[in-house]
C-alpha positions in Angstrom: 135.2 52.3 104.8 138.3 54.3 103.3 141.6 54.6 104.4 142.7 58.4 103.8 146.6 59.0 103.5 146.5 63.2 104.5 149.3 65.5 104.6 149.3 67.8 107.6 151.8 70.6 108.3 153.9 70.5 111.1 152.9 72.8 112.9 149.4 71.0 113.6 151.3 67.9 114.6 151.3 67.7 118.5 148.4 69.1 118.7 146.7 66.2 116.5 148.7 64.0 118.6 148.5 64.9 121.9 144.5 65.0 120.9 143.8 68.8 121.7 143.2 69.3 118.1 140.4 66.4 117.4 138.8 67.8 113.8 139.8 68.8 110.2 138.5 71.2 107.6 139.3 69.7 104.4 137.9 70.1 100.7 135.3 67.5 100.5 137.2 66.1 97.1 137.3 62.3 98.6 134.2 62.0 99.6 134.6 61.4 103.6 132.3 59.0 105.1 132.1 58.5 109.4 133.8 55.8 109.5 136.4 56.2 107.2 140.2 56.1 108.8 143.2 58.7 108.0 146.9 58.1 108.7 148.2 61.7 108.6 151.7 62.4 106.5 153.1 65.0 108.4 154.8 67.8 106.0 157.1 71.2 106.0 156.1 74.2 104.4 158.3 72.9 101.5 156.2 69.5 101.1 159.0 67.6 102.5 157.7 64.8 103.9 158.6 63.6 108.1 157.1 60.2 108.3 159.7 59.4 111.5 157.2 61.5 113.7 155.4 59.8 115.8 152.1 61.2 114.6 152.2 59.3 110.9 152.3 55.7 112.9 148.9 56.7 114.4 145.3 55.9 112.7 142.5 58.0 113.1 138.8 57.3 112.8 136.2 59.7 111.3 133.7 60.1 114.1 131.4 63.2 112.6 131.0 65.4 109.5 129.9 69.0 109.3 129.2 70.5 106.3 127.9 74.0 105.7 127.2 76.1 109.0 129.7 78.6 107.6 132.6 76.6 106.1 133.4 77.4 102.3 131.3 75.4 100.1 132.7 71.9 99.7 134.3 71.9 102.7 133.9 69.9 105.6 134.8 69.7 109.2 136.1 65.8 110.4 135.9 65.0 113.8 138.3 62.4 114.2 139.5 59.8 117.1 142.7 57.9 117.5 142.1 54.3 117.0 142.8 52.4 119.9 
């Protein structure tokens, strides 16, 4: 099991948070494993990062992977969880 550190632009915060967005398509260059946890870094459009949100104290947990079923190749879709 891997511990992911992920940027995520703002804009996809709350909803990450609040749980109504429960996946990610990312580039497959880290070699995701169910399993594996992510701790999201939230950023601006800028790359400024805003770790005093309250979304980059949470930890995720990699619940399912999708790959290919129409996503670019090496790309993958993460269903994630908040860890309790």
């Amino acid at each position: 099991m891997k511990i992911h550190k992920l940027k995520l632009n703002l804009k996809f915060c709350d909803e990450v948070f609040y749980g109504e967005k429960s996946f990610e398509i990312r580039q497959n260059d880290r070699g995701f494993q169910t399993g594996d946890k992510i701790i999201f870094i939230p950023v601006d459009e800028n790359g400024m990062e805003h770790t005093h949100l309250p979304l980059s104290k949470k930890i995720y947990k990699i619940t399912y992977i999708l790959s290919g079923w129409g996503l670019k190749n090496g790309y993958v879709a993460l269903a994630i969880k908040e860890c309790e």
